[in-house]
Backbone as JSON Lines, residues from 0, in Angstrom:
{"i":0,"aa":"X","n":[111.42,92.21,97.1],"ca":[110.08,92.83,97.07],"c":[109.31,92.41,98.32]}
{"i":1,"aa":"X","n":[108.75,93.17,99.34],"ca":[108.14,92.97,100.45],"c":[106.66,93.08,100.08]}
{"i":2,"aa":"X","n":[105.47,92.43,100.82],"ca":[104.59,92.34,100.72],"c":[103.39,92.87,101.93]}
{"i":3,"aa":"X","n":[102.97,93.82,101.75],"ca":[102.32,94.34,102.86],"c":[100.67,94.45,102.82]}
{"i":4,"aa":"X","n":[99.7,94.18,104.02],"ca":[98.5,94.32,104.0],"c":[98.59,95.77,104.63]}
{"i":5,"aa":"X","n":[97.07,96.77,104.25],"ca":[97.47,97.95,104.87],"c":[95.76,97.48,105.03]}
{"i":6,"aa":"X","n":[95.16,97.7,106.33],"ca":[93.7,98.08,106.56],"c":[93.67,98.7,106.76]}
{"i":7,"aa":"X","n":[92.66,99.23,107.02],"ca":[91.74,100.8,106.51],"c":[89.94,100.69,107.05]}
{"i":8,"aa":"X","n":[89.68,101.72,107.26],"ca":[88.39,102.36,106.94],"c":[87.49,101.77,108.32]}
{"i":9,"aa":"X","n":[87.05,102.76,108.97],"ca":[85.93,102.29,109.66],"c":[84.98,103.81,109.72]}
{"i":10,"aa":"X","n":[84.23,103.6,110.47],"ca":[83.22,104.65,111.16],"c":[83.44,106.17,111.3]}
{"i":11,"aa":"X","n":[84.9,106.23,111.74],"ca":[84.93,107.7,111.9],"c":[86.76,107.73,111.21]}
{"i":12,"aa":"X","n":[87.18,106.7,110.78],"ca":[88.6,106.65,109.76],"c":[87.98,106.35,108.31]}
{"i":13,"aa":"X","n":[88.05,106.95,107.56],"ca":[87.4,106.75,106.09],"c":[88.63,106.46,105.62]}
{"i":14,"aa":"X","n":[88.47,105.3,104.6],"ca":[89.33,104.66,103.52],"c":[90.38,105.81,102.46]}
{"i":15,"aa":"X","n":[89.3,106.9,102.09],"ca":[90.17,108.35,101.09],"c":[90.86,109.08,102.24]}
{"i":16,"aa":"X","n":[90.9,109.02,103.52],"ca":[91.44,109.57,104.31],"c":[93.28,109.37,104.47]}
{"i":17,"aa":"X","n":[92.96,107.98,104.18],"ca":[94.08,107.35,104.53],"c":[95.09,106.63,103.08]}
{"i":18,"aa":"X","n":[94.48,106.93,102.5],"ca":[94.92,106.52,101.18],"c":[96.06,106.93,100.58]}
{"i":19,"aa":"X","n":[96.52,108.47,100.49],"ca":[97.28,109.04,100.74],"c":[98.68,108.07,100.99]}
{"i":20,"aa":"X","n":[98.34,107.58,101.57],"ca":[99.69,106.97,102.66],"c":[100.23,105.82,101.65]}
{"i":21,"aa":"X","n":[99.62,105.46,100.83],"ca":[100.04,104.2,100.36],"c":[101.09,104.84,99.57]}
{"i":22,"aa":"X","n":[101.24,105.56,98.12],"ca":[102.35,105.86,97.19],"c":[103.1,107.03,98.6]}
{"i":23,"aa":"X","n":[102.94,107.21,99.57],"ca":[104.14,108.03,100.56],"c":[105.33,106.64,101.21]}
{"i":24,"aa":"X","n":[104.34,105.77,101.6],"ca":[105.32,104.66,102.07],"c":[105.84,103.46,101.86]}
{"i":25,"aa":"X","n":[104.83,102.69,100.4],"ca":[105.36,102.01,99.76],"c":[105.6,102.12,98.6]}
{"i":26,"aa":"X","n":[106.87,102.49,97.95],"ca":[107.46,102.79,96.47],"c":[106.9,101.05,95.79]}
{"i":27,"aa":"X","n":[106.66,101.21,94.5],"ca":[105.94,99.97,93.76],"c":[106.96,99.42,93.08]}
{"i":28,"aa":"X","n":[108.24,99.6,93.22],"ca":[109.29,98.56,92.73],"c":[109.36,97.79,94.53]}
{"i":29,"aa":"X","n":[109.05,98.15,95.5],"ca":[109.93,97.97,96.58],"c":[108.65,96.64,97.1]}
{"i":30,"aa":"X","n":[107.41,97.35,96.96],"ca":[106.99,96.68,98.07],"c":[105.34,96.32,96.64]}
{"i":31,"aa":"X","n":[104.23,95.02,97.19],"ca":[103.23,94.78,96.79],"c":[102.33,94.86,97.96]}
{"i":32,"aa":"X","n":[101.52,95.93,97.51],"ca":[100.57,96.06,98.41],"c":[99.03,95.83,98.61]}
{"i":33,"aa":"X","n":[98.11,95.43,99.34],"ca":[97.05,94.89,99.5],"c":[96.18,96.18,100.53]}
{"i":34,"aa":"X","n":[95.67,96.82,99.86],"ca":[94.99,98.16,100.22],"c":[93.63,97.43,100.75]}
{"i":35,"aa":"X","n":[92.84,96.89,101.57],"ca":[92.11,96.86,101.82],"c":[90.99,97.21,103.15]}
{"i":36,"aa":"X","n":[89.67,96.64,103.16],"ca":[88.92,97.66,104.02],"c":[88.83,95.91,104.59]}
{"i":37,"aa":"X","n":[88.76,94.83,104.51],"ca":[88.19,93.51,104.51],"c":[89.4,92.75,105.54]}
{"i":38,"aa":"X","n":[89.45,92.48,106.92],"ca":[90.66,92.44,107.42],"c":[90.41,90.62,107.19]}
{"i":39,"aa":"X","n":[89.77,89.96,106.51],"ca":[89.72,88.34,106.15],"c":[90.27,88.24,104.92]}
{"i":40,"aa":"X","n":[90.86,88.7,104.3],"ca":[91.69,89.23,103.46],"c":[93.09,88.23,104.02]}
{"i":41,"aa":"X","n":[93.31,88.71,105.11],"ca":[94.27,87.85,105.63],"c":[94.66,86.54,105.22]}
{"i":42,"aa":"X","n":[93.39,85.36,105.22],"ca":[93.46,84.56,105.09],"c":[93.87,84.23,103.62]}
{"i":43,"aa":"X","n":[93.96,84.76,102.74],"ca":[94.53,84.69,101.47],"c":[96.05,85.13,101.6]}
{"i":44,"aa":"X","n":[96.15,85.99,102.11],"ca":[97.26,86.59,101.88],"c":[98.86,86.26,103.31]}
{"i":45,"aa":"X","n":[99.01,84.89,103.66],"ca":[99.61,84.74,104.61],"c":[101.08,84.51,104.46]}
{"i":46,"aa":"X","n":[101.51,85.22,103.57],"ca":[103.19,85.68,103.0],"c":[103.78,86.89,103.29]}
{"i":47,"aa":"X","n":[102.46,88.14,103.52],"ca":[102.69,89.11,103.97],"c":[103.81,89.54,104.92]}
{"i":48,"aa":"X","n":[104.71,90.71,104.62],"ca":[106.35,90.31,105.3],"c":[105.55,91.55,106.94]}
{"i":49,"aa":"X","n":[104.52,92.22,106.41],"ca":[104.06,93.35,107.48],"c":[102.43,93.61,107.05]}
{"i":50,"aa":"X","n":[101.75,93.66,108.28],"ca":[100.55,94.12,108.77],"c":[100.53,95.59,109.08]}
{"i":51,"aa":"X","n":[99.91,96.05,108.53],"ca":[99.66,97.91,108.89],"c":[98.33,98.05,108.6]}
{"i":52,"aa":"X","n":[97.9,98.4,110.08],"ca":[96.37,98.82,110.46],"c":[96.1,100.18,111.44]}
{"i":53,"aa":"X","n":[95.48,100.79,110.68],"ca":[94.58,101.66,111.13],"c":[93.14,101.71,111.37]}
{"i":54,"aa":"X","n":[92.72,100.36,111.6],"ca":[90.98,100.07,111.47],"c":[90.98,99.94,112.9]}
{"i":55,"aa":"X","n":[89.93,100.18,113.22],"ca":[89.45,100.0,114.68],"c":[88.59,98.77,114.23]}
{"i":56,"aa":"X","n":[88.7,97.89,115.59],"ca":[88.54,96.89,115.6],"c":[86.64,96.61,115.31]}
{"i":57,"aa":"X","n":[86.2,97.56,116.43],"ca":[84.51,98.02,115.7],"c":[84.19,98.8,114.94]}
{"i":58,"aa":"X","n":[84.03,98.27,113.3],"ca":[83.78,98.75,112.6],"c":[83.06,100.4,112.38]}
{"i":59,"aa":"X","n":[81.81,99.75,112.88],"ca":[80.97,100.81,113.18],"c":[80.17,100.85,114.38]}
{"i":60,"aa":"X","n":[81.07,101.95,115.46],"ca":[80.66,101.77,116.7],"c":[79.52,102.51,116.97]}
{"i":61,"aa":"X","n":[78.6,102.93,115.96],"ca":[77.22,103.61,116.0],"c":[76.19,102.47,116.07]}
{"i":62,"aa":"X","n":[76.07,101.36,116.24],"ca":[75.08,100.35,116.35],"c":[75.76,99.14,116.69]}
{"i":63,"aa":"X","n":[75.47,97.8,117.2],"ca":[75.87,97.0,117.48],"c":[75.71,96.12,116.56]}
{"i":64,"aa":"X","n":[77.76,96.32,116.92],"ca":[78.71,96.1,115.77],"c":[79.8,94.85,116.69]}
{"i":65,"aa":"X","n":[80.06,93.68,115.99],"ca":[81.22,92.33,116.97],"c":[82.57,93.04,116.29]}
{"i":66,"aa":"X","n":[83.45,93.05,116.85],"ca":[85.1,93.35,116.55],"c":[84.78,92.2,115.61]}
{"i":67,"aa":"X","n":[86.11,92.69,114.5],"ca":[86.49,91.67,113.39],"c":[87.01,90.91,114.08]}
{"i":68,"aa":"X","n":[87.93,91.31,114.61],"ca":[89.44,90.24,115.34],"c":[88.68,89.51,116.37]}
{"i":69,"aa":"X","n":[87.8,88.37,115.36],"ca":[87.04,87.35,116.39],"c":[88.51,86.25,116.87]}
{"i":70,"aa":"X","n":[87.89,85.81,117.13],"ca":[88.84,84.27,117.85],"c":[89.54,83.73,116.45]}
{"i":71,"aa":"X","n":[88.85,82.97,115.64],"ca":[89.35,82.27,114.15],"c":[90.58,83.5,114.03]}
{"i":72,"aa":"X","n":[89.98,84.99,113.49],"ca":[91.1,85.87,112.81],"c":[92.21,85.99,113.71]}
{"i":73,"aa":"X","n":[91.82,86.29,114.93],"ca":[93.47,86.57,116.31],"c":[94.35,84.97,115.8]}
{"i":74,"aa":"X","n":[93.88,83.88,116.13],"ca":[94.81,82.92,116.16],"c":[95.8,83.05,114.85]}
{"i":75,"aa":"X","n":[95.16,83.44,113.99],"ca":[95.79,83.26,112.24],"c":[96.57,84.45,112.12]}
{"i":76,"aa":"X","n":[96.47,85.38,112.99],"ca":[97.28,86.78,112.98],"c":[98.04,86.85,114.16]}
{"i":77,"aa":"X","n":[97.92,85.99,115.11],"ca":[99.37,85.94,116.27],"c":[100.02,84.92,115.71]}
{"i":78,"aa":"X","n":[99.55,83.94,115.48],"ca":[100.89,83.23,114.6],"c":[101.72,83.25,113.51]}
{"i":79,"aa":"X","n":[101.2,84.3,112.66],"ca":[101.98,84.78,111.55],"c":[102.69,85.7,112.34]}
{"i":80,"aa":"X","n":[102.37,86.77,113.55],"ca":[103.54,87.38,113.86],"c":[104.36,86.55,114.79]}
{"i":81,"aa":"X","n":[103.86,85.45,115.06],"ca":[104.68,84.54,116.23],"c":[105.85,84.03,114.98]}
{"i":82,"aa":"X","n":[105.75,83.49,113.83],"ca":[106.95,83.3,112.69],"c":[107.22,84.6,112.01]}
{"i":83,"aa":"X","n":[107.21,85.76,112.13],"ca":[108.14,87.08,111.83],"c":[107.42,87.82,111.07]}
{"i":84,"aa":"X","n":[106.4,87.92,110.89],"ca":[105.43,88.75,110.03],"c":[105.47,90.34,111.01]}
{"i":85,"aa":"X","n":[105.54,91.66,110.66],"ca":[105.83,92.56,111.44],"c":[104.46,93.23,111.42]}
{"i":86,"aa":"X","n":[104.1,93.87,112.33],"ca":[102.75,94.42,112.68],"c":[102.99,95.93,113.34]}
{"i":87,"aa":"X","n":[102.31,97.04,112.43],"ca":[102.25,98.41,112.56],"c":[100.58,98.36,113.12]}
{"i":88,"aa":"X","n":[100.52,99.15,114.1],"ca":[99.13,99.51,114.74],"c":[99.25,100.93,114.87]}
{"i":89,"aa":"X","n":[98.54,101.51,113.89],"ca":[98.29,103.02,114.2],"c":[96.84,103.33,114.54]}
{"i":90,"aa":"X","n":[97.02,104.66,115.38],"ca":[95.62,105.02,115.24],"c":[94.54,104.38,116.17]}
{"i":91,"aa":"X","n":[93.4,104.02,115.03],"ca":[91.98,103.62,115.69],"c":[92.41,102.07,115.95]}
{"i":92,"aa":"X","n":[93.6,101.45,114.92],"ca":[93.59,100.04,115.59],"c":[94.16,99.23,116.76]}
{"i":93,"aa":"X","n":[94.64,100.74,117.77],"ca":[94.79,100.16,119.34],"c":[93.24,100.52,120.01]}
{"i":94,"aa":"X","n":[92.17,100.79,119.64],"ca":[91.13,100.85,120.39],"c":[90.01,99.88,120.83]}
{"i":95,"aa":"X","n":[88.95,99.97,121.02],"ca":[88.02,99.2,121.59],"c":[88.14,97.83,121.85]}
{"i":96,"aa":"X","n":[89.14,97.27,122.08],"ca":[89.5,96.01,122.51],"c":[89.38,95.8,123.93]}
{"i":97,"aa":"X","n":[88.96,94.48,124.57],"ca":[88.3,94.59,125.92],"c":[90.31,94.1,126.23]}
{"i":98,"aa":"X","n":[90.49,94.24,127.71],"ca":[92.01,94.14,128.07],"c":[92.22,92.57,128.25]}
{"i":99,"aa":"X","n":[91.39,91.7,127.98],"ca":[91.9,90.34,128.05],"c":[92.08,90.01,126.57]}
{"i":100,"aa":"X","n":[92.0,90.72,125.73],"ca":[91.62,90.01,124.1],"c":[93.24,89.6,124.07]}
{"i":101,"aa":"X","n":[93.3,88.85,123.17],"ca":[94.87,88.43,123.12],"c":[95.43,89.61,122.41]}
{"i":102,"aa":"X","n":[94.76,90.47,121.03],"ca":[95.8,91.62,120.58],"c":[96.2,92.3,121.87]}
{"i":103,"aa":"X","n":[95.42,92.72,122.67],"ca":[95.65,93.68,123.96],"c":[96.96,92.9,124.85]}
{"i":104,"aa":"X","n":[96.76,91.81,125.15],"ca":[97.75,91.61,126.06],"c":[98.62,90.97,125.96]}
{"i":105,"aa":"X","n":[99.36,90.33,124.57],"ca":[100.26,90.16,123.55],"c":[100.97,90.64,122.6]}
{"i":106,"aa":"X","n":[100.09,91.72,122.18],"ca":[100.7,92.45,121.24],"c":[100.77,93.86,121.43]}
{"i":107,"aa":"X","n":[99.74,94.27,121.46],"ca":[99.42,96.24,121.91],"c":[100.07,96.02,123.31]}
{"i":108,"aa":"X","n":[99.68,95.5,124.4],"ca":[99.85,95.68,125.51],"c":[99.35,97.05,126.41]}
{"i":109,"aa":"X","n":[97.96,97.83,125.62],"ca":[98.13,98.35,126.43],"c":[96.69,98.84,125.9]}
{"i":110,"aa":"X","n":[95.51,99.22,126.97],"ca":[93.93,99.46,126.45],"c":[93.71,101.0,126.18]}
{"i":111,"aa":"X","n":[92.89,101.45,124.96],"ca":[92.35,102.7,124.81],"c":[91.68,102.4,125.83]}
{"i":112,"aa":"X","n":[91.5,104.24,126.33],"ca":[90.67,104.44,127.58],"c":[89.59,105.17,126.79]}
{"i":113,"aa":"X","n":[89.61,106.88,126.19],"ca":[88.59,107.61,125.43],"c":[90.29,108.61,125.07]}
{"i":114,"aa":"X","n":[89.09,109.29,124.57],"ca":[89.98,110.69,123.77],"c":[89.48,112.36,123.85]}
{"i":115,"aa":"X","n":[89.86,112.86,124.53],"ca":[89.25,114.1,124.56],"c":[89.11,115.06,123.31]}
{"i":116,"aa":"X","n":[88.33,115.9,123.06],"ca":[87.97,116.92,121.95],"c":[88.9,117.05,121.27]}
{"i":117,"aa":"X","n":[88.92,117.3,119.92],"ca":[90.14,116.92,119.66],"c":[90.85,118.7,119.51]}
{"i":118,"aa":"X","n":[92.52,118.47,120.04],"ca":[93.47,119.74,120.34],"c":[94.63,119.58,119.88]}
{"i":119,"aa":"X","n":[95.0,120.98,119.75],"ca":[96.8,121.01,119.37],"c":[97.41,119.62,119.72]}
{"i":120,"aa":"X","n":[98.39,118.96,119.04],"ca":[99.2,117.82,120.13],"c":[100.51,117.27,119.21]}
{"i":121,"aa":"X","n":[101.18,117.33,120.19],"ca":[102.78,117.18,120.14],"c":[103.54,115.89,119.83]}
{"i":122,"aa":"X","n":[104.27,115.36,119.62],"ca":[104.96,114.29,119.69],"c":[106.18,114.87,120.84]}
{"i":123,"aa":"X","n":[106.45,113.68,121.13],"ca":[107.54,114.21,122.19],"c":[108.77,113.11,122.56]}
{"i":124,"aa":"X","n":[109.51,113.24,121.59],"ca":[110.56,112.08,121.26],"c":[111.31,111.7,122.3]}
{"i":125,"aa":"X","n":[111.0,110.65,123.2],"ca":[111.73,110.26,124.52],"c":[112.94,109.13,124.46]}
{"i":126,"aa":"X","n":[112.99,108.48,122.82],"ca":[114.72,107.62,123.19],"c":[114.92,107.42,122.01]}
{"i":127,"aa":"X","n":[116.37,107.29,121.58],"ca":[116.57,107.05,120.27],"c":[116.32,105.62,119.77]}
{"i":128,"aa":"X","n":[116.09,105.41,119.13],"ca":[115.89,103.85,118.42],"c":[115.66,103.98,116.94]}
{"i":129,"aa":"X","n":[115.73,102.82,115.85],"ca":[115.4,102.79,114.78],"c":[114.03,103.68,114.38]}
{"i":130,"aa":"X","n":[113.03,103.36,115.11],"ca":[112.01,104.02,114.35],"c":[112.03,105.26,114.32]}
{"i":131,"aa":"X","n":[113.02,106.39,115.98],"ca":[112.75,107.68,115.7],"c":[114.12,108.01,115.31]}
{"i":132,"aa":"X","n":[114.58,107.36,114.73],"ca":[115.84,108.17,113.75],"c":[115.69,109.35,113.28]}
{"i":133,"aa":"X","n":[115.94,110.19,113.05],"ca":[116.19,111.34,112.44],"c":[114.92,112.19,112.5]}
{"i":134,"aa":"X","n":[114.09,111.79,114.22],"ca":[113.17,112.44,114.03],"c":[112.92,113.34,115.68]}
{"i":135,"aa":"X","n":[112.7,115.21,115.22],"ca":[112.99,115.37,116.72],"c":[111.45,115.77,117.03]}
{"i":136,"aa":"X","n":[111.24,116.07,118.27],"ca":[109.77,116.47,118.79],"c":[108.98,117.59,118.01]}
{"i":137,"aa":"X","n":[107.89,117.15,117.73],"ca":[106.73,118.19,116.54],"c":[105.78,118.21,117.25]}
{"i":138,"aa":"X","n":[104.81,119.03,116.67],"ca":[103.72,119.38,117.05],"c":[103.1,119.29,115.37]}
{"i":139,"aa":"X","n":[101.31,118.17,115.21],"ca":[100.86,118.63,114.36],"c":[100.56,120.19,113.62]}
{"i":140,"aa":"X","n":[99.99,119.77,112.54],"ca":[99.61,120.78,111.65],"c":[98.17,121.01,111.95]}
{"i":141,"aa":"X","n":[97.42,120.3,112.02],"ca":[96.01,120.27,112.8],"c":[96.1,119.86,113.76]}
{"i":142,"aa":"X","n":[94.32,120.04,114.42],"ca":[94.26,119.44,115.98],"c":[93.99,118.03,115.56]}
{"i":143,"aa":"X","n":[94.02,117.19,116.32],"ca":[94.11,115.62,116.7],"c":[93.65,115.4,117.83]}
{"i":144,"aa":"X","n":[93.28,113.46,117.11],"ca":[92.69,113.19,118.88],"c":[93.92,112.69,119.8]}
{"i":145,"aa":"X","n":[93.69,113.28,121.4],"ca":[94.94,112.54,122.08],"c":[93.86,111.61,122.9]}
{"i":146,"aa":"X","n":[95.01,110.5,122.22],"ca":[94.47,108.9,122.77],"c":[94.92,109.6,124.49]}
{"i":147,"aa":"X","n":[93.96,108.58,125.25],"ca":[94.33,108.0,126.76],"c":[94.41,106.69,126.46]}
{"i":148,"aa":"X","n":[95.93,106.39,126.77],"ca":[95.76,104.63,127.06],"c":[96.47,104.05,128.33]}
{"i":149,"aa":"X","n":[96.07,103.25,128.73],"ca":[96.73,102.89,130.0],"c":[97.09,101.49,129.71]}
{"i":150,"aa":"X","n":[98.68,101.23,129.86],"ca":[99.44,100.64,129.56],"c":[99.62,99.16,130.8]}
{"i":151,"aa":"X","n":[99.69,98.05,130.19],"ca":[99.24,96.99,131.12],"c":[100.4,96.75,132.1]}
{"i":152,"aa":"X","n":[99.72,96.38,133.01],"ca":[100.98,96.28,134.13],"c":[101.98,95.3,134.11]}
{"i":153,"aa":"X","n":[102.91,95.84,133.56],"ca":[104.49,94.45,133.86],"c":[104.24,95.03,131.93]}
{"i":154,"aa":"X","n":[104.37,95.68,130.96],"ca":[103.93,95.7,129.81],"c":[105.57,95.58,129.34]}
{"i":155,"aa":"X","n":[105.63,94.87,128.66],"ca":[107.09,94.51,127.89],"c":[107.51,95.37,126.93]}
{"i":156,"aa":"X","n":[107.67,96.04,126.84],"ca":[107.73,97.7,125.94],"c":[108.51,98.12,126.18]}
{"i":157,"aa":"X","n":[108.96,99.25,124.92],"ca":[110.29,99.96,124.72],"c":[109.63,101.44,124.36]}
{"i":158,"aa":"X","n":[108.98,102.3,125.01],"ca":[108.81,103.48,125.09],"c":[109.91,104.56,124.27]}
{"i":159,"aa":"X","n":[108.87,104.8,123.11],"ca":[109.94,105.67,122.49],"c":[109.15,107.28,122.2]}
{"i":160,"aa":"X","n":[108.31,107.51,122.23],"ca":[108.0,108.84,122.6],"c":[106.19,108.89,123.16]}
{"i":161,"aa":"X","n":[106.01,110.77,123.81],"ca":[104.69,110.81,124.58],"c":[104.15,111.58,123.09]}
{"i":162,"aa":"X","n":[102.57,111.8,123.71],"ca":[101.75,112.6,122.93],"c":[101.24,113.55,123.69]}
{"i":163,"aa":"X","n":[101.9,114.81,123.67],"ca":[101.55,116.21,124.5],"c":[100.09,116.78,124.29]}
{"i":164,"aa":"X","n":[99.58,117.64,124.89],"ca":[98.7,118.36,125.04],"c":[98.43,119.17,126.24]}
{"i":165,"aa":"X","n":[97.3,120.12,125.83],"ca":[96.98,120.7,127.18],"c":[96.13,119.79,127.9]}
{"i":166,"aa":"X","n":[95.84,118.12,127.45],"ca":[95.14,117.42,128.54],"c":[96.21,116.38,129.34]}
{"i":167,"aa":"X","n":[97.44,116.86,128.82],"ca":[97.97,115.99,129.76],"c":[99.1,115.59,128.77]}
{"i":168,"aa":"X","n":[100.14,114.04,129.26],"ca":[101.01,113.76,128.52],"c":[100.66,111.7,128.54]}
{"i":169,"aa":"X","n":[100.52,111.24,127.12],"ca":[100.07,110.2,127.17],"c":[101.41,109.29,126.14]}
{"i":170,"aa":"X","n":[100.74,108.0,126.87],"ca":[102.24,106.88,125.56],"c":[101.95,107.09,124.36]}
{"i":171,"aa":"X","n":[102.73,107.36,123.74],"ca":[102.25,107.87,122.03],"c":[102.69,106.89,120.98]}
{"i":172,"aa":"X","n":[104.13,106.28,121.51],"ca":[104.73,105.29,120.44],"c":[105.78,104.34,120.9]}
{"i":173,"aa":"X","n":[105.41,102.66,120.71],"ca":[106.28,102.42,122.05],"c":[106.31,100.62,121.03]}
{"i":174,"aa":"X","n":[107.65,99.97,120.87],"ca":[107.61,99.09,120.26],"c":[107.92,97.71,121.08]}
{"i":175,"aa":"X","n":[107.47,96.49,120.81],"ca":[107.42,95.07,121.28],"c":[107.66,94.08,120.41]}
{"i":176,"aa":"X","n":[107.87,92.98,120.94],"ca":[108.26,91.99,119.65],"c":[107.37,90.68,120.63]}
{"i":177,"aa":"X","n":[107.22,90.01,119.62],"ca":[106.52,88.46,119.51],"c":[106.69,87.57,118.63]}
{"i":178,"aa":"X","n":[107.34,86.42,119.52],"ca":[108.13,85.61,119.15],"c":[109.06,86.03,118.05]}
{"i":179,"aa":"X","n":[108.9,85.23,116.44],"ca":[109.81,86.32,115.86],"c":[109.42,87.59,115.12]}
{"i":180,"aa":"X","n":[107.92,88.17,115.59],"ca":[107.54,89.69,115.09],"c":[107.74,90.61,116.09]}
{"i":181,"aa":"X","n":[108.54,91.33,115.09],"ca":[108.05,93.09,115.6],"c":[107.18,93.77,115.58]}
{"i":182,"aa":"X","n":[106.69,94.33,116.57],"ca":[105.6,95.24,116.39],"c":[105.43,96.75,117.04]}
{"i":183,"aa":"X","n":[105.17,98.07,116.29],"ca":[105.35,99.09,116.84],"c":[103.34,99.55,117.0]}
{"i":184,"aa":"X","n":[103.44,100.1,118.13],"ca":[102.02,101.32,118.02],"c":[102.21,102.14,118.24]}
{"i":185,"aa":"X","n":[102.06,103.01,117.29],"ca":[101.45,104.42,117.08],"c":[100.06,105.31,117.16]}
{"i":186,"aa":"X","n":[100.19,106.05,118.29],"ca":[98.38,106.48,118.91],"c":[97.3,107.09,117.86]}
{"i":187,"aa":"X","n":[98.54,108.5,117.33],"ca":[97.99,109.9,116.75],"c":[97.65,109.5,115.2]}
{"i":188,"aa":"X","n":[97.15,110.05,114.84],"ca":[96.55,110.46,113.27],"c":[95.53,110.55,112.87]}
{"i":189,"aa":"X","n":[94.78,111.35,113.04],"ca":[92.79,111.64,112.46],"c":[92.9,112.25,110.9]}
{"i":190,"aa":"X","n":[93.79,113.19,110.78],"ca":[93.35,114.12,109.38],"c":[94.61,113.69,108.46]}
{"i":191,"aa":"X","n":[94.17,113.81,107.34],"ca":[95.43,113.6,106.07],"c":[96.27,114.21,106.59]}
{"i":192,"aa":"X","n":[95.77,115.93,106.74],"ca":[97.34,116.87,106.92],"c":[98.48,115.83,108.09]}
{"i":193,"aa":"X","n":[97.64,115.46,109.22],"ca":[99.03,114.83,110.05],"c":[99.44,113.92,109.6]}
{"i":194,"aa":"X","n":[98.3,112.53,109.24],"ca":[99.45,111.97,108.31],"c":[100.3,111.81,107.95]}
{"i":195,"aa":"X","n":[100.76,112.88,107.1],"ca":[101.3,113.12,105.93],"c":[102.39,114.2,106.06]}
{"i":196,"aa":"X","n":[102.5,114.71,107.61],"ca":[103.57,115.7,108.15],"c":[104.58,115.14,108.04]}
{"i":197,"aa":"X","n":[105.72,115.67,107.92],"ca":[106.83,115.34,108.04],"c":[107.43,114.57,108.66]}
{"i":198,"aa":"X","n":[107.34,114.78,110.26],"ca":[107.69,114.34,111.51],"c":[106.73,112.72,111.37]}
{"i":199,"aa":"X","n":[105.64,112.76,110.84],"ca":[104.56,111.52,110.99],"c":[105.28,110.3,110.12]}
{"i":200,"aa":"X","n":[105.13,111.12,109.03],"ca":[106.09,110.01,107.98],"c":[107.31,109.57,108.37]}
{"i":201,"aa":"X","n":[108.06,109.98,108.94],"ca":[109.39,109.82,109.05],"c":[109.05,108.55,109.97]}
{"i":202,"aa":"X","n":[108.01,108.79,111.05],"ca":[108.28,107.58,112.4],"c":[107.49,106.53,111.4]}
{"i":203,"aa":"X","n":[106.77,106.57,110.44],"ca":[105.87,105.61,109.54],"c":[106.84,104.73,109.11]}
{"i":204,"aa":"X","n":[107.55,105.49,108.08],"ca":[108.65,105.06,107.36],"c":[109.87,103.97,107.88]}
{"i":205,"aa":"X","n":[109.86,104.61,109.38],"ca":[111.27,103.91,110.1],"c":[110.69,102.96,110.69]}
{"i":206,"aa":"X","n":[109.22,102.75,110.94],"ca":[108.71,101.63,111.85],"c":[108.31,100.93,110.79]}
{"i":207,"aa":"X","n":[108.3,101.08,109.17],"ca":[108.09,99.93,108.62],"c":[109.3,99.51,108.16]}
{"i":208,"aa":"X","n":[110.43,100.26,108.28],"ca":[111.84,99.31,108.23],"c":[112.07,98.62,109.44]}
{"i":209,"aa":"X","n":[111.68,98.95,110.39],"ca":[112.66,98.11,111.49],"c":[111.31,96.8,111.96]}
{"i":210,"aa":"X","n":[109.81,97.1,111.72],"ca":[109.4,95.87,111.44],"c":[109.58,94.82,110.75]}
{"i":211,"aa":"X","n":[110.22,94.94,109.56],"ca":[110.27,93.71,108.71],"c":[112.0,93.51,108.51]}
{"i":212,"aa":"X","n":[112.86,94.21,109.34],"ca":[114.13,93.89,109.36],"c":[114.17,92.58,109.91]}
């Protein structure tokens, strides 16, 4: 039985948005899960075999708002992935991080820049590996935001597919390890429908097996 934290919910990612996802990717004989919006939560829960976040780090970036992932929470969450705890970053939780924070240049490796209006956008499967097993290049069901991120220089990464659009072609999904954690990020997902696409689940699914392998 694996044990997973899933965060959730900020400003412009709502908690029912994402909810969805929980009975799609963890079956309840397989896995115990900790659905929460509260990322100090952590501190109770440090058995966890995988971290899966979709929270942006500023809560609510409409007023001045401090990132959760103060100093106390980073140390207690790189060292659980420094002893093998596996870490999924989708979404809003590669953003607003300044490029010296330790998630940025340890773990993500790589800074949100902005996101243009949101448009059609593609996945674009560039190497085989565990997570894109059995999965070939899609295009959502809705429009989405396409992240810009610019990826740190010398970035220790295994590039496994882009995120197309008519604004261009950006890193979409690209996995790293620390010490003994794995960790994958994943850019795309604003609306349930993508989510919950086919093609989405599948890279969900395979990046939470080959994290906690």
């Amino acid at each position: 039985m694996g044990k997973v934290m899933f965060l959730v919910d900020d400003y412009w990612h709502r908690e029912e948005t994402i909810r969805p996802l929980v009975d799609i990717l963890f079956g309840e004989d397989e896995w115990t899960v900790i659905f929460t919006k509260n990322p100090e939560e952590l501190y109770t829960n440090k058995d966890i075999d995988l971290f899966l976040s979709f929270k942006d780090p500023i809560e609510n970036d409409q007023i001045p708002t401090p990132i959760w992932c103060d100093e106390k929470w980073t140390s207690t969450f790189m060292e659980l992935i420094k002893n093998g705890m596996g870490f999924l970053a989708v979404h809003a939780q590669v953003t607003d991080l300044e490029k010296d924070h330790p998630i940025v240049t340890e773990l993500l490796q790589s800074v949100f820049i902005t996101h243009p209006e949101q448009c059609e956008l593609s996945i674009e499967i560039l190497k085989e590996h565990p997570v894109t097993k059995g999965v070939t290049s899609f295009t959502f069901p809705e429009n989405d935001e396409h992240y810009q991120m610019d990826m740190l220089e010398g970035a220790n990464v295994t590039m496994l597919a882009n995120t197309v659009s008519k604004n261009g072609i950006q890193p979409g999904l690209w996995v790293s390890e620390y010490g003994k954690g794995k960790i994958c990020c994943f850019t795309p997902g604003h609306t349930t429908p993508n989510m919950t696409c086919e093609g989405y689940i599948k890279i969900l699914k395979n990046a939470i097996a080959w994290c906690v392998q």
